[in-house]
N, C-alpha and C positions, 0 to 999 in steps of 0.2 A: 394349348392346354386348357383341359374346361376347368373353370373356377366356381365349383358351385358349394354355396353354403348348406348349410343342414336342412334349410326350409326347402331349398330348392330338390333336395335328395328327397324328402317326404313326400313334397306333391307329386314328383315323378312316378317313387313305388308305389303311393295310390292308386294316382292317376291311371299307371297302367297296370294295375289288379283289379280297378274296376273294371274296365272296359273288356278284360280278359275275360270279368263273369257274364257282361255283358253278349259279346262277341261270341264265346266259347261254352259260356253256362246257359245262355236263353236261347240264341240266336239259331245256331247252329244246328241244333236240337230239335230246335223247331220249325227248320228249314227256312227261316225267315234268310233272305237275302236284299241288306238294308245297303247297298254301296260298298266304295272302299272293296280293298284288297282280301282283305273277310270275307264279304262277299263272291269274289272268285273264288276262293278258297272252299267256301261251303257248296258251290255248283262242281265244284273241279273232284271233292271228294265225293258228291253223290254219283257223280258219272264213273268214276275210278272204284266206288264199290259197287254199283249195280252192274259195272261191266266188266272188272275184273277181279270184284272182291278183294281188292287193295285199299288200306283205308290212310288217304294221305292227311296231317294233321295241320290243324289251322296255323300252329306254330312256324312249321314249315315254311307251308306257301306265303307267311308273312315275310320271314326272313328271306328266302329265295327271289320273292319278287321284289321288295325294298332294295336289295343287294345291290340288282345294275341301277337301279334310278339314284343312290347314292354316289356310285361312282362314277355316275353322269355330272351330277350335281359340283362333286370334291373337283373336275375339273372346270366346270364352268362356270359357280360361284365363291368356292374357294372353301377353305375347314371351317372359317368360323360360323358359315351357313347349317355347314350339317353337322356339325361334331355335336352338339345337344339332342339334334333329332337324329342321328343314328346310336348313342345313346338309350335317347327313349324309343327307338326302333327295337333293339336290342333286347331292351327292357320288358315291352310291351312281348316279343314273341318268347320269352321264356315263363312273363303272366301265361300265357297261351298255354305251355307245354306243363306249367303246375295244376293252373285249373282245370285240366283232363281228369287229378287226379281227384277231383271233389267229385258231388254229385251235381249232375248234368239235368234241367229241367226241358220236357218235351211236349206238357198234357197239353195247355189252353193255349193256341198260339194269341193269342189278346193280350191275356196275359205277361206272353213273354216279349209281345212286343212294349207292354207298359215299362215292366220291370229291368228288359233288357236295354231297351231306350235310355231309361233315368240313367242305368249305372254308365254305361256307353260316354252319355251327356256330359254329366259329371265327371268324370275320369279326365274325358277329352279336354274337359275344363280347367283339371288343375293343370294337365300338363300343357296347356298354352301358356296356363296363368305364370308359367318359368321360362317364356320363348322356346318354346321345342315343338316339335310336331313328332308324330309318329309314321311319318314322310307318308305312301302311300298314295291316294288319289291326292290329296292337298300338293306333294312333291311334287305327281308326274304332270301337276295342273300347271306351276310352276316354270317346271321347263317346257313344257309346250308353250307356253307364253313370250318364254326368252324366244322362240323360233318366229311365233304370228302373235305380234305385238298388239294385232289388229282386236284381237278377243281377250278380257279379260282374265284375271284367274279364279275370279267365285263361277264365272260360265265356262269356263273348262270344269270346274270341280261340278258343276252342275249336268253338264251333259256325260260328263265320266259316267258321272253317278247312276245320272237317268239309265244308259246303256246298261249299265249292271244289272239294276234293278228290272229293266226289262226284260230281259236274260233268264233271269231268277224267274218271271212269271212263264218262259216257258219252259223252264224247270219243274216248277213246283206247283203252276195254275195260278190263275189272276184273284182269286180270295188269298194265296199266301201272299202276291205281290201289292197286295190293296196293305193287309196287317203290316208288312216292310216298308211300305210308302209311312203308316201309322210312326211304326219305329223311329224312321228316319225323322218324322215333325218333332218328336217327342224328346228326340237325341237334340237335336235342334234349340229347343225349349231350356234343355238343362243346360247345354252348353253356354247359351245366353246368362244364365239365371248366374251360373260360375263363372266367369270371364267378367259380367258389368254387375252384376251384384242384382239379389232377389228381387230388389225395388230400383226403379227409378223416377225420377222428377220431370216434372211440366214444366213449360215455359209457354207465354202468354207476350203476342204482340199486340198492342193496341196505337189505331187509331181513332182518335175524337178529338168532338172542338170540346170534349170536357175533360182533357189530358190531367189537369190540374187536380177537380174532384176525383177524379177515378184513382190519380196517385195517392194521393191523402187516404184514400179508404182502403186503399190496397196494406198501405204501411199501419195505418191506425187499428184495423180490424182484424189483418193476418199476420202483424208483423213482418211484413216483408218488405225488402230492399226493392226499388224503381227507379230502372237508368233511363232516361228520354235523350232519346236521338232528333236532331233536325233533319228533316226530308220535306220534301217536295215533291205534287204529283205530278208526273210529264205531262197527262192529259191537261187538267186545269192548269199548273203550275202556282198552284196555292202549298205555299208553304204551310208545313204541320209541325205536331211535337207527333214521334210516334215512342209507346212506351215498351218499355220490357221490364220481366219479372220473372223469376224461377221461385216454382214455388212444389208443393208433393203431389202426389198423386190425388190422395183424400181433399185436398182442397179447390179440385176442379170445380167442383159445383157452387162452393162458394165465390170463387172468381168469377164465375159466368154472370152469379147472381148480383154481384157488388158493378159491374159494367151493364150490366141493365137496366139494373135501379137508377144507374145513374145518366144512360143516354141509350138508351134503345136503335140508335141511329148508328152507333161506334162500328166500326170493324175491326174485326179481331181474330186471329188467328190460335192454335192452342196445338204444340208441338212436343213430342217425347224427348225428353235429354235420357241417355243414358246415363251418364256420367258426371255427375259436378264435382270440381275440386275448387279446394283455396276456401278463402275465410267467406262468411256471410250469407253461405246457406246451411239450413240445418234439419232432417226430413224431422218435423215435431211429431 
């Protein structure tokens, strides 16, 4: 049985009403073909109305084609894998079949790659941010995985992807599949920005023989907390202190310039956290 609280209902009907305007309001429209199941869906209907004047809807081919990859999934990872993401499968193709009933953007495809990307991004972000998926290429990345262990599942979602997208350029010409490739970075972007949050923090390794000075100025000037680890280098096998620090974004510059000041010789490294938790850092 799914257990979800109210928060989790919310990010879902967002999650998948945006991506629906995304998908179905920009995308489609504008013949952009960005990945994913959508994707098919928008080549499958351009071919089925230039050649039969049949116009099949994105709603559809979502639900139709999610259908067997769920009941793949239901036996070979069990319900509580997919009972959220067929859910928000569910969810996301009935978005599909209401936003038909709005108005539909086709003029700039630039445009609809910016606009349709964000909402995509965004959408796809709240609905991870509750463990769900909207199965699709992430799903069938999944179980092909479970079969060839030997390839990961971001490179199955990746070459899924590429093939679609390829497809689409010779669909629709390689300017529409250049703006879909655009799409696809921009969905990318938001999705990050929702999932680990707008900002994140630095982290700064330091080696020097002036571990001591450079902690003191790190804590005195920026306020910041300094763990020192013992190491040793194999080459020489001269024992060191090497330091660490989490500190924001904005304060890169000044980190650089407080371990220069103070040993020019130091090495140092200077690495993206997405993520900090727990007491003792704070982005000021």
């Amino acid at each position: 049985m799914l257990n979800l609280k109210k928060r989790d209902w919310f990010f879902l009907l967002a999650g998948t009403a945006l991506m629906a305007v995304g998908a179905e309001g920009f995308f489609e429209h504008a013949d952009l073909v960005a990945g994913g199941i959508t994707g098919i869906g928008i080549m499958l209907d351009e071919w089925t109305s230039a050649r039969f004047g049949v116009h099949i809807p994105l709603w559809f081919v979502n639900f139709a084609g999610n259908l067997p990859l769920f009941l793949i999934a239901w036996k070979r990872k069990g319900k509580d894998f997919v009972s959220r993401s067929m859910l928000a499968a569910a969810l996301f193709s009935l978005m599909l079949y209401v936003e038909e009933l709005f108005p539909l953007y086709s003029s700039d495809p630039l445009l609809a790659a910016v606009f349709g990307g964000t909402a995509l991004g965004v959408g796809l972000g709240l609905v991870l941010s509750v463990d769900s998926t909207t199965g699709g290429v992430e799903l069938a990345a999944t179980l092909l995985h479970l079969k060839f262990r030997s390839v990961s599942v971001p490179r199955f979602i990746f070459i899924l992807d590429a093939v679609i997208i390829l497809a689409g350029m010779a669909f629709f010409g390689v300017e529409m599949g250049l703006y879909a490739i655009l799409a696809v970075f921009i969905t990318d972007q938001f999705l990050g920005w929702v999932v680990e949050g707008p900002s994140y923090a630095r982290a700064a390794w330091i080696i020097s023989e002036k571990s001591e000075e450079i902690s003191g100025a790190l804590m005195t000037e920026l306020g910041r907390g300094v763990t020192a680890f013992s190491a040793a280098g194999k080459y020489t096998g001269q024992e060191r202190e090497v330091l660490f620090c989490v500190f924001s974004q904005k304060e890169v510059h000044s980190v650089k310039s407080i371990i220069m000041n103070i040993d020019k010789n130091a090495f140092f490294l200077v690495t993206d956290i997405r993520e900090v938790l727990g007491k003792g850092f704070a982005d000021k």
